[in-house]
C-alpha positions, 0 to 999 in steps of 0.5 A: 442207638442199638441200645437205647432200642433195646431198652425201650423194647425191654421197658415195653415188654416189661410194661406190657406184662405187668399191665397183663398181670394187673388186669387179671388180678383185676378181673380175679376181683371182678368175675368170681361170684362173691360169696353170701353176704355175711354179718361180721359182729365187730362192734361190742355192746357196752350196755342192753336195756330191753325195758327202756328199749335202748343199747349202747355201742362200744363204738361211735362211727360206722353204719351201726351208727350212722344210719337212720335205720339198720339191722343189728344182729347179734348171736341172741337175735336180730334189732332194729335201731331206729332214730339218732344217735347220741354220742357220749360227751366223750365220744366213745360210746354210742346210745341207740333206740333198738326194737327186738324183731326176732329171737332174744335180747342180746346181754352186755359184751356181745358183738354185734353186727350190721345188717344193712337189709334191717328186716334181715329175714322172711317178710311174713316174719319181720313184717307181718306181710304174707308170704309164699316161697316159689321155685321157678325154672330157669335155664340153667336150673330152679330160681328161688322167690317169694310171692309177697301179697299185700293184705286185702290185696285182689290178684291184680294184673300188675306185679312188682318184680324185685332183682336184689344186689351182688352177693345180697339175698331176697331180704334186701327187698324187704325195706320196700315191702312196708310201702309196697304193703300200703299201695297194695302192689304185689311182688315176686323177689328172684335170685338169679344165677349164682345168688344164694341159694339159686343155680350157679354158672359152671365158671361161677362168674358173674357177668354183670346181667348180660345172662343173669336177664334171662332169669328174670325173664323167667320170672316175668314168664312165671308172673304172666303163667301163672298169675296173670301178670299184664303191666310190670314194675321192675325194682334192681339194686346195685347190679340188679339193676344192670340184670333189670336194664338188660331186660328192659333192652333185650326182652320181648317183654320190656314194652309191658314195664311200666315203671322202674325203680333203680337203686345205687344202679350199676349204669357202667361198668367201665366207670365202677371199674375205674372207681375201684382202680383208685379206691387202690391206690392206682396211680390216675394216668394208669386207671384208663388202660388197666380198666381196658386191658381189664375188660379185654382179660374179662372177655378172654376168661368169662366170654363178657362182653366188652359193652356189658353193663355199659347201659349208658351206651345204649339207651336207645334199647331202652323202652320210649317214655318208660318212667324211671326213678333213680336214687343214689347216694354222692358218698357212692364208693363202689358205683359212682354216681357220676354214671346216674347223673349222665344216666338222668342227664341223656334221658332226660324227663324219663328219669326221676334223679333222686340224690342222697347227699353224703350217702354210700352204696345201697344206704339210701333207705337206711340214711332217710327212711322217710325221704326214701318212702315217700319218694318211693310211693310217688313215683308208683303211685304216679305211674302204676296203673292199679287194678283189672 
């Protein structure tokens, strides 16, 4: 009986380590801030033909060719594809409408690359949309943005402010600014803490809006200063929109919101965290406990709480009756979009659930641009009062 004691103790020991161990190598993908995104050119072209304003992809799957609309950026410039894909008969090649945006064509046999924000650069640039770069103090330093005014736009007294994803930049935004640009809507888009080119925490650990809020209260307090803003609109992608629903429980501010707009939210942490165990190839019955004994290692390292963007447990925070439009894709592989569905389900006609069926993470614009567009607009123009 002695012995079979001490094995099983030995086993619980040895359990527990490894338990230990996995969630710190979890927390070590979790915590770090990630470094800028990146565009990695892996997919050759086969052939360029500026005058027809065609390319053909040496490739016949990818976002490069599956979405709607996406950036492609090679080292000669960036272009649009815009329209379907026609795959060759036998299904290598891949032949797509493309529209130069910015430097040069690119020649037969460059690599290119995705980019996913498409108008990947300065909206007055990509877009014809007057722009001004703006520095806003913050608490731990100086945040960098730009004020986007519409043409023909008076300074209103409603502003959008747009919170852009992990590792993202500024330019993510930019797919919204053509509809922004029609309903006259001005916007300041901020990069928090630890974004390119922002301040960064000492740790360099990002905590998933439980500080990051506060920057964007910096950037609703610059908005009010200086541009006389008096009704809000908060845009978040992906933890974004774990920083902007922070705001929106914890801001003095959050009753001048009138609208939000979350897309591919993260509404949970916890339930990300799960999604990433298995997309490892962790074994079911273990996911729950690595994903506790992960949260408990995250709070010992990074002082992040163990209900960090854990929205879905406190949406009694939330403003009353503040209109939300939520939008995300069911083929979501980093934020599940189980959580927006129980997000939608427990406030009910407070939220507006759009889903994009077969749709991955921040792709909704790209997948139907047109869908996202017109959902976009009547949601804004249903809820954002316009002028002084």
């Amino acid at each position: 009986m002695r012995r079979v004691l001490t094995w099983a103790a030995i086993l619980l020991v040895v359990a527990i380590g490894a338990l230990g161990l996995a969630s710190w190598y979890f927390s070590d993908e979790v915590l770090p801030v990630p470094v800028a995104a990146r565009v990695d050119p892996d997919v050759p072209l086969a052939d360029v033909d500026p005058d027809r304003g065609v390319v053909t992809l040496g490739a016949d799957t990818g976002d490069l060719v599956d979405l709607d609309i996406v950036g492609l950026s090679t080292d000669s410039g960036l272009l649009m594809l815009n329209g379907p894909a026609r795959v060759d008969a036998e299904g290598h090649l891949t032949e797509r409408r493309a529209v130069l945006l910015e430097g040069e064509w690119p020649e037969p046999g460059e690599l290119a690359g995705v980019a996913l924000d498409t108008f990947a650069g300065k909206p007055d640039a990509m877009l014809g949309i007057p722009l001004e770069t703006v520095s806003i103090p913050g608490d731990i330093g100086r945040l960098p943005g730009w004020r986007v005014m519409p043409h023909g736009a008076a300074l209103e007294d409603t502003w959008v402010v747009i919170v852009h994803s992990r590792g993202a930049s500024r330019t993510e935004g930019n797919r919204l600014q053509p509809t922004l640009e029609q309903l006259r809507l001005p916007s300041l888009t901020v990069s928090v803490r630890n974004d390119p080119g922002a301040h960064a925490e000492p740790d360099r650990f990002s905590r998933f809006g439980d500080t990051e809020w506060r920057d964007v209260q910096a950037a609703v307090d610059h908005l009010r200063e200086v541009e006389e803003a008096e009704h809000l609109v908060l845009i978040g992608f992906g933890q974004g929109a774990s920083t902007s629903l922070t705001f929106l429980r914890r801001s003095a501010d959050a009753d001048d919101v009138v609208a939000a707009v979350l897309v591919s939210p993260l509404v949970s942490l916890n339930a990300s965290l799960d999604v990433r165990a298995r997309e490892a190839g962790v074994p079911g019955p273990l996911v729950p406990p690595l994903v506790h004994a992960t949260r408990w290692v995250s709070q010992l390292r990074a002082d992040l709480p163990r209900d960090a963007a854990e929205h879905l447990d406190h949406l009694d925070d939330l403003p009353d009756d503040l209109p939300m439009l939520v939008t995300h894709g069911t083929a979501d592989r980093t934020v599940p979009v189980e959580a927006s569905r129980e997000f939608a389900s427990q406030l009910d006609e407070q939220v507006v659930l759009e889903e994009y069926e077969g749709v991955g993470h921040l792709r909704e614009w790209n997948a139907d641009p047109h869908r996202f567009d017109e959902d976009l607009r009547a949601f804004l123009t249903a809820h954002v009062p316009r002028g002084r």
